[in-house]
BALOBA-1460 file (C-alpha; in Angstrom, 3 decimals):
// residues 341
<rec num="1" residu="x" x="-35.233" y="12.942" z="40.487"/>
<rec num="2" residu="x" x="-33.786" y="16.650" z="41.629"/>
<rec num="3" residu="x" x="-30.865" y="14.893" z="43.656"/>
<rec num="4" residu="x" x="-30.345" y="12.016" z="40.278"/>
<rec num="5" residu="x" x="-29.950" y="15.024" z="38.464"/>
<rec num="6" residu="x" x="-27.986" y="17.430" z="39.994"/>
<rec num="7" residu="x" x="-25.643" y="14.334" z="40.779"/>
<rec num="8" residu="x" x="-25.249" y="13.841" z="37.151"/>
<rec num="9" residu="x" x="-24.721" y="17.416" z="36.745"/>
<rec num="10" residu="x" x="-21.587" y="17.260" z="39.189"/>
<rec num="11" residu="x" x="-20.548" y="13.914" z="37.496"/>
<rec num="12" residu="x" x="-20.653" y="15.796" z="34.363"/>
<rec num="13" residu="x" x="-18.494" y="19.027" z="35.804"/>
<rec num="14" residu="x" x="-15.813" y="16.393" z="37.399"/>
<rec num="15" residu="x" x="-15.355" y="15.024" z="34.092"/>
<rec num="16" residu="x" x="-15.051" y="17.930" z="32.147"/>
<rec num="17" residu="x" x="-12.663" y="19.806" z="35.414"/>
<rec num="18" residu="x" x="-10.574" y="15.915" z="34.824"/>
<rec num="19" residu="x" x="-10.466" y="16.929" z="30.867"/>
<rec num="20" residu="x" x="-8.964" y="19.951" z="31.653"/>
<rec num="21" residu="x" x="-6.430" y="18.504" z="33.871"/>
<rec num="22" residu="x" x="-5.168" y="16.402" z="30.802"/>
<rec num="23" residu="x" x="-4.665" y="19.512" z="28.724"/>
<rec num="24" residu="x" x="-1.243" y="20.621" z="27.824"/>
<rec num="25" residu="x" x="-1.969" y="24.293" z="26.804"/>
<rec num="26" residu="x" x="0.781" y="26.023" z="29.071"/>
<rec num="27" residu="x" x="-1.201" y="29.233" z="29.939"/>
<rec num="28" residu="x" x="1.152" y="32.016" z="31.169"/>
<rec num="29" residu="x" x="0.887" y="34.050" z="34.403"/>
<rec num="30" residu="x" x="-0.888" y="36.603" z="34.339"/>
<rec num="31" residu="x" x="-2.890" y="36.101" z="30.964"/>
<rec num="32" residu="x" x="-2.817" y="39.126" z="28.969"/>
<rec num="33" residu="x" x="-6.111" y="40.584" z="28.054"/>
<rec num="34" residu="x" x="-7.925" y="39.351" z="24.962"/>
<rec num="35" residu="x" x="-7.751" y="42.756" z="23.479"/>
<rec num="36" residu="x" x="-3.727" y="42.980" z="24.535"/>
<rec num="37" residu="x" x="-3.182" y="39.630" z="22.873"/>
<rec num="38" residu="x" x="-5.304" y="41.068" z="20.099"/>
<rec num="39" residu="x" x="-2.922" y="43.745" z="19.684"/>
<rec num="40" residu="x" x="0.160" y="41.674" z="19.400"/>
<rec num="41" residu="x" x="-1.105" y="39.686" z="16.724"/>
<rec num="42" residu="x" x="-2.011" y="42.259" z="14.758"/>
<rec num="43" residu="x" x="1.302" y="44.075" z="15.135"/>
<rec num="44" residu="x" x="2.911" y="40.324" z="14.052"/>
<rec num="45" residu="x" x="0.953" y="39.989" z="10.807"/>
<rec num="46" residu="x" x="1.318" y="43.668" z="9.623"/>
<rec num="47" residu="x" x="3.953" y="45.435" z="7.595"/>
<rec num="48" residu="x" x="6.725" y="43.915" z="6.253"/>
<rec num="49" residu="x" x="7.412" y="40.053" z="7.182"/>
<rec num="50" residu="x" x="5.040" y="38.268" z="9.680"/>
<rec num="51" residu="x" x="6.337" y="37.692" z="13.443"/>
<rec num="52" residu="x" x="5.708" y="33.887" z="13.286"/>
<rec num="53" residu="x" x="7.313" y="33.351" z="17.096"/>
<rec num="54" residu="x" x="4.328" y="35.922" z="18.395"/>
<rec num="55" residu="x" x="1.955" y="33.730" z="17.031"/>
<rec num="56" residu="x" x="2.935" y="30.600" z="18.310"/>
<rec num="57" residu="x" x="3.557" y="32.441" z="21.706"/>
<rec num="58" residu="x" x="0.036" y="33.428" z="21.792"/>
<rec num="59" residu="x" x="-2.295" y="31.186" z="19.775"/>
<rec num="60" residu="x" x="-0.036" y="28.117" z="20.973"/>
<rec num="61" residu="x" x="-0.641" y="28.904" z="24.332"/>
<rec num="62" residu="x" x="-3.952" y="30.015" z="25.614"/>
<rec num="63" residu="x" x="-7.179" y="27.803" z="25.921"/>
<rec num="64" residu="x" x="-9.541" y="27.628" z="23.043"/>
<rec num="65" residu="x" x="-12.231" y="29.804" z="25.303"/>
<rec num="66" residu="x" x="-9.377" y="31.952" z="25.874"/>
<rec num="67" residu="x" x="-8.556" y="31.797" z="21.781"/>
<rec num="68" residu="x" x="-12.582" y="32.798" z="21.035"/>
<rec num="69" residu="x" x="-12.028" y="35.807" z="23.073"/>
<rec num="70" residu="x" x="-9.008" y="36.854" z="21.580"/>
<rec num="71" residu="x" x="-10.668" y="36.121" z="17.818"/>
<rec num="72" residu="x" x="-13.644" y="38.761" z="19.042"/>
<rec num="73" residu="x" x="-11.786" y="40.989" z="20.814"/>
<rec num="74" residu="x" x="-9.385" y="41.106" z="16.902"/>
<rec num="75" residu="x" x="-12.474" y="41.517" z="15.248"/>
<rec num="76" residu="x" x="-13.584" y="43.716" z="17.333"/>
<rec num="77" residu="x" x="-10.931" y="46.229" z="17.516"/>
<rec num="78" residu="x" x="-9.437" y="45.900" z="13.555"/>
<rec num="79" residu="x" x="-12.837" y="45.070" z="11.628"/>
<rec num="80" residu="x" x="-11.630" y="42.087" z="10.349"/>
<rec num="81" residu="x" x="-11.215" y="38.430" z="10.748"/>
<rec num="82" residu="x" x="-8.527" y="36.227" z="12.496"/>
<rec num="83" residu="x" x="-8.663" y="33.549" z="10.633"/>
<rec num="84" residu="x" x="-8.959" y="35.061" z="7.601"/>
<rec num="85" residu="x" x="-5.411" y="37.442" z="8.171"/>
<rec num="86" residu="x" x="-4.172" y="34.156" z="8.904"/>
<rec num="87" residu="x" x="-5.188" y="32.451" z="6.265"/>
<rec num="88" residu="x" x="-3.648" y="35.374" z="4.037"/>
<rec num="89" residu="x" x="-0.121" y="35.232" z="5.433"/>
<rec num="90" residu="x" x="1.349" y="32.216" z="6.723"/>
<rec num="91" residu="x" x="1.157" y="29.499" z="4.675"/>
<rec num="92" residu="x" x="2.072" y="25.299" z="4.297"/>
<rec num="93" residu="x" x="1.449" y="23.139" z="7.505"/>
<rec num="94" residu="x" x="2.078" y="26.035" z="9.430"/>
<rec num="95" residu="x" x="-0.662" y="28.098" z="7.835"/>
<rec num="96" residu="x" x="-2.964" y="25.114" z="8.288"/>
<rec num="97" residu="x" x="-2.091" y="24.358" z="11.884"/>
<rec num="98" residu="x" x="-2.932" y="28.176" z="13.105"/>
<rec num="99" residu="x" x="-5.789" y="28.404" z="11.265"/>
<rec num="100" residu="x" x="-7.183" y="25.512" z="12.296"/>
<rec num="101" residu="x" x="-5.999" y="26.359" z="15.926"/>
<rec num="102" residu="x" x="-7.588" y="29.610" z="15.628"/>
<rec num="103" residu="x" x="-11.052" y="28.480" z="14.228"/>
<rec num="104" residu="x" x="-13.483" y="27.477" z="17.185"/>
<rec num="105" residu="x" x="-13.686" y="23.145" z="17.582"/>
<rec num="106" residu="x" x="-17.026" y="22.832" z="16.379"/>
<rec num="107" residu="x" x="-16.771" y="24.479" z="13.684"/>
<rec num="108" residu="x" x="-13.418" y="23.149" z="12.680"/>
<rec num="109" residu="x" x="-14.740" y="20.053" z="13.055"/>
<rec num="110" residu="x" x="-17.620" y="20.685" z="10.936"/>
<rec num="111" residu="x" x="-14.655" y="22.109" z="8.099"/>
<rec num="112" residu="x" x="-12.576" y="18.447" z="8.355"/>
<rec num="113" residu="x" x="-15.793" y="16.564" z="8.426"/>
<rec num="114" residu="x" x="-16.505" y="18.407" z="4.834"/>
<rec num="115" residu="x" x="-12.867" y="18.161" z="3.850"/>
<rec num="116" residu="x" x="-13.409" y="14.425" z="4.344"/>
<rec num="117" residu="x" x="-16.634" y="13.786" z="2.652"/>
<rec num="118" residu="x" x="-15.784" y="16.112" z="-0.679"/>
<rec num="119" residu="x" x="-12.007" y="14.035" z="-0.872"/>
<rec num="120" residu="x" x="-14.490" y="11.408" z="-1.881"/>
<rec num="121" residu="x" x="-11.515" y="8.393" z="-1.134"/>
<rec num="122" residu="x" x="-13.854" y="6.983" z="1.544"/>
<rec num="123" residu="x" x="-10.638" y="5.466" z="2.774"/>
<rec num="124" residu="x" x="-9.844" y="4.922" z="6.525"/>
<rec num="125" residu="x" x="-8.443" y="8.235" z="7.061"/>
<rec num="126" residu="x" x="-11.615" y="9.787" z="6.182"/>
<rec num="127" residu="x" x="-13.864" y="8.175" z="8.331"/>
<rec num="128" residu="x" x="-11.390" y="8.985" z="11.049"/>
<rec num="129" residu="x" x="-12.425" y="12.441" z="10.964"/>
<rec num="130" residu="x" x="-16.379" y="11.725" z="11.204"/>
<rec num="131" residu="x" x="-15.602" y="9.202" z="13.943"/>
<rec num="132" residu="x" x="-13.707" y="11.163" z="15.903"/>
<rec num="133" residu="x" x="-16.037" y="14.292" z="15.771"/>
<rec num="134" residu="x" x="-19.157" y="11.488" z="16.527"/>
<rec num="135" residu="x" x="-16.989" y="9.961" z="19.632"/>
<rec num="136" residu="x" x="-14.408" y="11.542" z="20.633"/>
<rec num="137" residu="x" x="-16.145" y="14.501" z="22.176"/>
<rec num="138" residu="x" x="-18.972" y="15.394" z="24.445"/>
<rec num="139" residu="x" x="-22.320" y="14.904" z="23.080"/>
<rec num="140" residu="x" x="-22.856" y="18.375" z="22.476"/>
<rec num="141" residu="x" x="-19.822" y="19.249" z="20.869"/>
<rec num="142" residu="x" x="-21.263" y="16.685" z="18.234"/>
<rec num="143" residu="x" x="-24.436" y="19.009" z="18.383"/>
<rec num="144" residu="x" x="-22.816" y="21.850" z="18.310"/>
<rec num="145" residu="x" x="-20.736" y="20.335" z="14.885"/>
<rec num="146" residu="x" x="-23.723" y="19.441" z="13.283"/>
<rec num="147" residu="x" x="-25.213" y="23.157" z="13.733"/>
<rec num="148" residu="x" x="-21.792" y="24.594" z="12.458"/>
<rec num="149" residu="x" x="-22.192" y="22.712" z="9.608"/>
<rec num="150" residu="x" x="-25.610" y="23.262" z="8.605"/>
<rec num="151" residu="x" x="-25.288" y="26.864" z="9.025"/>
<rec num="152" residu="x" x="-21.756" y="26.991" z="6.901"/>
<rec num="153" residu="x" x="-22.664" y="24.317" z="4.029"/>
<rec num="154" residu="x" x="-26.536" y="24.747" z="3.685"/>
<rec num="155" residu="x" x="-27.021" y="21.152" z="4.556"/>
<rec num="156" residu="x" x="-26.958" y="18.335" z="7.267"/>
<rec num="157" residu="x" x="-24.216" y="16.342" z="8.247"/>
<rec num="158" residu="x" x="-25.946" y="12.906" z="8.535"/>
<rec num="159" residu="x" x="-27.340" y="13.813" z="5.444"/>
<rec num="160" residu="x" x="-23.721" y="13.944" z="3.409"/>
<rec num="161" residu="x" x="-22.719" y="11.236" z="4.667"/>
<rec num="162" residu="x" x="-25.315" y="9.325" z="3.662"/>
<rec num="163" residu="x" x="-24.876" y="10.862" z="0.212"/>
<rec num="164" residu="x" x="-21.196" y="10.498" z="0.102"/>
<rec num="165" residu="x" x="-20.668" y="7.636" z="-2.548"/>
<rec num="166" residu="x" x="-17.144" y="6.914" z="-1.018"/>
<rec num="167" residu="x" x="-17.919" y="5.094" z="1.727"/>
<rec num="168" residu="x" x="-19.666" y="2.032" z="0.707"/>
<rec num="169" residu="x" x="-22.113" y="0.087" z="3.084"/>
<rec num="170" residu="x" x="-22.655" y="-1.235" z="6.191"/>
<rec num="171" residu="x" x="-19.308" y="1.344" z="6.838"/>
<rec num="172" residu="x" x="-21.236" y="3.961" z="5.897"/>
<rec num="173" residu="x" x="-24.765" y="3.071" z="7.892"/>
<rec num="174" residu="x" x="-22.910" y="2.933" z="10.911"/>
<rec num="175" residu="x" x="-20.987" y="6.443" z="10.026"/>
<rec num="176" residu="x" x="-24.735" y="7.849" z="9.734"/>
<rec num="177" residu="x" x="-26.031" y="6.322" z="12.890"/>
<rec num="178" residu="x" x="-22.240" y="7.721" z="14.626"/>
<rec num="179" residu="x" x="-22.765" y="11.635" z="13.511"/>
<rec num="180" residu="x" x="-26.522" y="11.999" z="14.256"/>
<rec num="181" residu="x" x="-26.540" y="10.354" z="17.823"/>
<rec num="182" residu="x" x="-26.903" y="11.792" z="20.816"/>
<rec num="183" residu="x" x="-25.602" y="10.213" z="23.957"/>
<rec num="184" residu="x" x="-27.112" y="10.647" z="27.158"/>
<rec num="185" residu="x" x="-24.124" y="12.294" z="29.724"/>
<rec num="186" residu="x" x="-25.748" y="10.250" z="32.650"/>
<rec num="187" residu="x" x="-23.434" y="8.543" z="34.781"/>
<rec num="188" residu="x" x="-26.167" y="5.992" z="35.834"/>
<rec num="189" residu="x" x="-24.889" y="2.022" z="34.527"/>
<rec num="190" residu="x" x="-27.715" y="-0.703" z="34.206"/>
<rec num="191" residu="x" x="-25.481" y="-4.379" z="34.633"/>
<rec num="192" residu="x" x="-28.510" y="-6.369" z="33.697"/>
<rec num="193" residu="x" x="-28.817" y="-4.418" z="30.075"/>
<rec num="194" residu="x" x="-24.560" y="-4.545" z="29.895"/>
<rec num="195" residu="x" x="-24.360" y="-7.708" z="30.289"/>
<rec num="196" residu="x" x="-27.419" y="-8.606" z="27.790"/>
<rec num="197" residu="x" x="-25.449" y="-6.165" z="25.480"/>
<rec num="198" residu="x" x="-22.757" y="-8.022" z="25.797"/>
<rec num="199" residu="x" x="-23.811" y="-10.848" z="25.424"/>
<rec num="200" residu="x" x="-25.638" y="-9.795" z="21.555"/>
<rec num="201" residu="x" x="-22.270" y="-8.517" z="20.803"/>
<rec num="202" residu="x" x="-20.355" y="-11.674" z="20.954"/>
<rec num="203" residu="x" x="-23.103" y="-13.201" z="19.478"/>
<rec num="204" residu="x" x="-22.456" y="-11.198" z="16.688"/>
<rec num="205" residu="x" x="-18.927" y="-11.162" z="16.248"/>
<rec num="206" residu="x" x="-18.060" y="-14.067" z="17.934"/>
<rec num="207" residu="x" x="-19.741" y="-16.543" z="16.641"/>
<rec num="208" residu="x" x="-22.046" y="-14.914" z="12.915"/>
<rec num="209" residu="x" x="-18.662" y="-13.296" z="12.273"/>
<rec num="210" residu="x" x="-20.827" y="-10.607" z="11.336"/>
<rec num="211" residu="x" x="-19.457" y="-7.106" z="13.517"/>
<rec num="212" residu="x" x="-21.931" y="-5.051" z="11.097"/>
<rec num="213" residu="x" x="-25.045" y="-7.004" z="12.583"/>
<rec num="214" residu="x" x="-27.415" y="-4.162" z="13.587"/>
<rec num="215" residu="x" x="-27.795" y="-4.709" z="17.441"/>
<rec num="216" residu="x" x="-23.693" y="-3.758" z="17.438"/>
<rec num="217" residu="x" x="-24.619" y="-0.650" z="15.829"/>
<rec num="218" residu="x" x="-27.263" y="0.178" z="17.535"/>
<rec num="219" residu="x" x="-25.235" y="-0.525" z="20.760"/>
<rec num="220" residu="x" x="-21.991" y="1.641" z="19.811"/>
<rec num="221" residu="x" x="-24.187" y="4.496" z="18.227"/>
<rec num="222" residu="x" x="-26.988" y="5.255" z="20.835"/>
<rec num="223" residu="x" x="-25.333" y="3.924" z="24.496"/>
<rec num="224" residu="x" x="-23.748" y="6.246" z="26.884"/>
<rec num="225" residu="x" x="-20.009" y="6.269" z="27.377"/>
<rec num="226" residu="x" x="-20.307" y="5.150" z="30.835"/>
<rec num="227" residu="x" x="-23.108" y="2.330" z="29.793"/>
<rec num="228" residu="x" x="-20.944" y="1.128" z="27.011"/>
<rec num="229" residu="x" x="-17.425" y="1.102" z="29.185"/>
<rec num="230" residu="x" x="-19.481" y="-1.110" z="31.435"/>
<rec num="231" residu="x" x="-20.972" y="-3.600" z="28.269"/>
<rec num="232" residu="x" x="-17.545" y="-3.707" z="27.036"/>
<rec num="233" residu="x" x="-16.086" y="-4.606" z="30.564"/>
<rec num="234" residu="x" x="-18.995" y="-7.350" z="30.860"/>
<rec num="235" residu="x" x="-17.665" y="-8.181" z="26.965"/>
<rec num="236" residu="x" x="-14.148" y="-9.141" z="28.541"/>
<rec num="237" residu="x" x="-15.432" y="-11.286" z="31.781"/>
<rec num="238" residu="x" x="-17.552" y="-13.237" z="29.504"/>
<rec num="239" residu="x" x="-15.160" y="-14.156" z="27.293"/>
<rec num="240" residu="x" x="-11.312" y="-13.266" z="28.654"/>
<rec num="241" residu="x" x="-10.725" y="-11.077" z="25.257"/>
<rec num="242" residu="x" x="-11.516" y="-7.419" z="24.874"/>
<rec num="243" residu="x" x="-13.724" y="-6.619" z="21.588"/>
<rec num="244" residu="x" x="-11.282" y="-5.149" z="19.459"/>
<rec num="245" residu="x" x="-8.696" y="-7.585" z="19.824"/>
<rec num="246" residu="x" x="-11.902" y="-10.034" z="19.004"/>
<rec num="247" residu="x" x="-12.860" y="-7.661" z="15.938"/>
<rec num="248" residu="x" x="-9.425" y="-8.121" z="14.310"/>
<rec num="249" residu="x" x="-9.419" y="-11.735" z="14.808"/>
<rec num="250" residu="x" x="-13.204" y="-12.280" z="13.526"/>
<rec num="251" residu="x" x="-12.988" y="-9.925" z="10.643"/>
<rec num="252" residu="x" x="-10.556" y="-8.212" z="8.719"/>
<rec num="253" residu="x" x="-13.176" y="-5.504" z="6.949"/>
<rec num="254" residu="x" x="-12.738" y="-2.099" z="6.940"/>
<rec num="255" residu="x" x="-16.273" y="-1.789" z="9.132"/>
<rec num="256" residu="x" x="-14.715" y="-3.784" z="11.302"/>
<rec num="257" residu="x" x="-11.077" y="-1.686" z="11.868"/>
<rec num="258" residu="x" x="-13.628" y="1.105" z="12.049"/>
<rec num="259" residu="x" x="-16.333" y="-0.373" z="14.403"/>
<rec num="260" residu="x" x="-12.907" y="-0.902" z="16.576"/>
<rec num="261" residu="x" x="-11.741" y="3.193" z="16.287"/>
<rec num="262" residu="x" x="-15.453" y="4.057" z="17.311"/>
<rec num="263" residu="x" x="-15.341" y="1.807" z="20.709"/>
<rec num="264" residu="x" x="-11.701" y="3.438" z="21.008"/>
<rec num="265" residu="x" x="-12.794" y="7.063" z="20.650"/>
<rec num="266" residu="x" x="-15.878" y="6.425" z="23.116"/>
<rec num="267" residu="x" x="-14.028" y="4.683" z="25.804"/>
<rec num="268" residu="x" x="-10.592" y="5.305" z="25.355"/>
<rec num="269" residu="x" x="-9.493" y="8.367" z="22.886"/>
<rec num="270" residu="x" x="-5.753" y="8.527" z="23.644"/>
<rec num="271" residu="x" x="-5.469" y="4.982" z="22.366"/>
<rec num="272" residu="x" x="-6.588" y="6.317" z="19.276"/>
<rec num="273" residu="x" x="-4.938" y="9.371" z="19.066"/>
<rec num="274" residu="x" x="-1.780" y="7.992" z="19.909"/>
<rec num="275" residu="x" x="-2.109" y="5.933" z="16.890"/>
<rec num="276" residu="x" x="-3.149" y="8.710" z="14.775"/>
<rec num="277" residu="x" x="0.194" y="10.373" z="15.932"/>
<rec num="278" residu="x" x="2.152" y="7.539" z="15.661"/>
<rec num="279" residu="x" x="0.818" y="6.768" z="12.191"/>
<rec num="280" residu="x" x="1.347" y="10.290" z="10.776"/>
<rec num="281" residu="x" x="4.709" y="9.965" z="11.488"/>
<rec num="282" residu="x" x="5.714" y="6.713" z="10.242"/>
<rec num="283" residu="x" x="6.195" y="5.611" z="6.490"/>
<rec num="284" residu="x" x="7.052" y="7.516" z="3.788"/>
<rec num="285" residu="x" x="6.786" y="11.023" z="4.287"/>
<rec num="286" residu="x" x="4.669" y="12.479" z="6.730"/>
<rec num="287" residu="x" x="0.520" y="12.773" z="7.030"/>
<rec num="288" residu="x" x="0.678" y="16.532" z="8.186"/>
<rec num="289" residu="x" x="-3.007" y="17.196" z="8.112"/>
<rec num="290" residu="x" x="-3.487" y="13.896" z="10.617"/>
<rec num="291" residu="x" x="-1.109" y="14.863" z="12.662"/>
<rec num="292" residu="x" x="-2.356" y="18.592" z="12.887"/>
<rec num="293" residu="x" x="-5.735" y="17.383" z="13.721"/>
<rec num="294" residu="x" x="-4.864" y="14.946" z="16.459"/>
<rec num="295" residu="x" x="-2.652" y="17.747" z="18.285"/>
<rec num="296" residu="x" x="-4.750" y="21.029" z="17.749"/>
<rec num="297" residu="x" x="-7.841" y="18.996" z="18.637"/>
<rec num="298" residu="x" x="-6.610" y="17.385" z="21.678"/>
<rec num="299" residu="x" x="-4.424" y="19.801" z="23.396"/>
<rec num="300" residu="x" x="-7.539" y="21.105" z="25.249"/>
<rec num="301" residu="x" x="-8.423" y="17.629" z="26.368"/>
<rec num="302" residu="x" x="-6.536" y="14.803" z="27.180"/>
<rec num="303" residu="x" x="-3.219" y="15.062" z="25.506"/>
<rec num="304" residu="x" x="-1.491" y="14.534" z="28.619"/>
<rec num="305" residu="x" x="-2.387" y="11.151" z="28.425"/>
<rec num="306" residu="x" x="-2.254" y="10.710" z="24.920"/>
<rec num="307" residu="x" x="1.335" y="11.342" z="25.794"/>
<rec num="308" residu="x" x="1.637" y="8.753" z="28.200"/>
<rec num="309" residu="x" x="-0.363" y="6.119" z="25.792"/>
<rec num="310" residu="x" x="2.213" y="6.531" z="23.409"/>
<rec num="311" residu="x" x="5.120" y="6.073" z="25.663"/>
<rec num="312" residu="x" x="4.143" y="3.157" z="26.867"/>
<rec num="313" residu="x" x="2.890" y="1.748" z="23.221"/>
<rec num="314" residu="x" x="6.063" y="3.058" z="20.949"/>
<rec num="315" residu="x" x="8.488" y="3.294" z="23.466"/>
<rec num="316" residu="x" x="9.494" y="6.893" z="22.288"/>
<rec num="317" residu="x" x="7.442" y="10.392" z="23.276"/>
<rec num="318" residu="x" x="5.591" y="12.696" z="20.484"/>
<rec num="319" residu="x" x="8.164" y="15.079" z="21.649"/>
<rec num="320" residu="x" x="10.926" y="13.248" z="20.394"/>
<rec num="321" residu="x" x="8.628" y="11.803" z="16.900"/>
<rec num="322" residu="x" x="7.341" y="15.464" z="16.104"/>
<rec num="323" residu="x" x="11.043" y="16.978" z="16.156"/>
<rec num="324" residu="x" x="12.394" y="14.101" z="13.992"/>
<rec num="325" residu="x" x="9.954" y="14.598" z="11.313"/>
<rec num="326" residu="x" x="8.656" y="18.330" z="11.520"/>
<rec num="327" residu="x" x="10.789" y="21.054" z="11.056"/>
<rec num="328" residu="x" x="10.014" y="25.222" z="11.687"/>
<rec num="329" residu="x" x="7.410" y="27.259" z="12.829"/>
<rec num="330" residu="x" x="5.081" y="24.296" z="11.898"/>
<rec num="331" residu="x" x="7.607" y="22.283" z="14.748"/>
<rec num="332" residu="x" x="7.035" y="24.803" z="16.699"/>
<rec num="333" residu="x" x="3.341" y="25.058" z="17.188"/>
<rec num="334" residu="x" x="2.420" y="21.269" z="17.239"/>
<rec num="335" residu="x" x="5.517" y="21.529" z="20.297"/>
<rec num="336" residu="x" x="4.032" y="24.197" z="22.110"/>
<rec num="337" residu="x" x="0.751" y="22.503" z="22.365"/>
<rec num="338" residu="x" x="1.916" y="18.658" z="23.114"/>
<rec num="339" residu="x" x="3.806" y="20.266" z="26.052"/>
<rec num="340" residu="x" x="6.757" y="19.534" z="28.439"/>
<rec num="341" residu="x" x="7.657" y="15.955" z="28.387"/>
């Protein structure tokens, strides 16, 4: 059981050392110290006019543990609050981006997943944001969200969205079951349970037509990433079609487009992040707060090959989409972080 474990706690390390190596926060050489880079933002923020370029040379390029030093090392040394200067002198996208930049993931994550619930549309957008937070993440980041939001709105998480009158059931039961799992990190894949699991999800959605049926969310809400990769690789054998392509055909509900975005997020984020992207950008006008979101959240993680998703999907790089549609310091920030291309 010792060597099962610590092999799961290297498994655990190479993933997370892998995550990294998708990041496209281009740290300089040397790193200034926290309390140097403290120093420059302050002197950008104070007096007259705010030195926007210092910010986005800073905050737009260090990693988020290197951003929660900086934050304590500000508060530290001024006796007051980052975000909160922030907050008081940029403003528009720009403002929003920084700040959100700025504010550490869980408990940004735990400010859009209230954003989301008190907008009270209980459109598709909105449960974006709790499935992505549920999903997207490490299992303790969603622990970690869930304590950030307890301790900065009084209640639980699970609890408002159960409460939330805009999303209407079984979305909403399957939203619950998302936000209050927690996913074992082993690496260890049963094939006899994977393909059993596969086999009850076909069942459902296949041939009931019925992708709400409660075995799917149990399956999608309580399974590991690696166990469910493997049911959903067993899903494709079986049948020669991969489950979301299946979902669309079977049912047209909005469970079902989100059922789809939860697999996506748990076994494959940059396909859903490049859509995020690409669908912020498209249309009329632009959907600044998605677009923020997907950038500033992912720039620490994978958005390397987000990047290449998107190539290879829209034929065109966020590079190119962001400048065409973005304009200013608010250009400027979401470009730092997406990178070189």
């Amino acid at each position: 059981s010792t060597e099962s474990s610590s092999s799961s706690v290297r498994a655990s390390e190479s993933r997370e050392q892998s995550a990294g190596e998708m990041a496209t926060i281009a740290v300089p050489t040397p790193v200034p110290s926290p309390a140097a880079d403290a120093e420059t933002l302050r002197n950008a923020v104070q007096g007259w006019g705010t030195d926007e370029k210092a910010l986005v040379e800073i905050l737009g390029r260090r990693t988020a543990a290197q951003r929660a030093e900086i934050r304590r090392a500000y508060a530290s040394l001024y006796k007051e609050s980052l975000l909160a200067r922030l907050h008081g002198e940029l403003s528009g996208h720009f403002q929003k981006a920084m700040v959100l930049l700025a504010t550490e993931p869980a408990e940004r994550d735990a400010k859009l997943a209230r954003e989301a619930l008190g907008r009270r549309r209980g459109d598709d957008r909105d449960a974006w944001m709790l499935i992505e937070t549920s999903c997207a993440a490490a299992p303790d980041h969603l622990v970690a969200v869930r304590r950030a939001y307890r301790s900065l709105h009084g209640s639980s998480l699970e609890e408002d969205v159960a409460a939330c009158p805009a999303f209407q059931e079984p979305l909403r039961k399957l939203l619950v079951s998302l936000v209050r799992s927690y996913r074992c990190g082993e690496e260890s894949v049963d094939m006899d349970v994977a393909r059993l699991e596969a086999a009850q999800l076909a069942e459902a959605i296949r041939r009931k037509k019925q992708p709400h049926g409660g075995e799917v969310v149990r399956i999608v809400s309580t399974r590991s990433k690696p166990q469910l990769a493997a049911t959903l690789r067993c899903y494709k054998e079986q049948h020669g079609s991969d489950i979301e392509e299946d979902m669309k055909q079977y049912s047209s509900s909005q469970f079902a487009r989100m059922l789809k975005i939860a697999v996506w997020c748990l076994t494959s984020p940059e396909k859903h992040f490049a859509e995020v992207i690409r669908y912020s950008i498209l249309g009329l006008g632009t959907d600044e707060d998605a677009l923020t979101r997907a950038i500033v959240s992912r720039a620490d993680i994978d958005m390397k090959m987000i990047k290449q998703e998107y190539r290879v999907r829209f034929k065109t790089t966020v590079t190119d989409d962001v400048v065409g549609d973005t304009s200013g310091y608010y250009m400027e920030i979401l470009l730092a972080l997406v990178g070189k291309e």
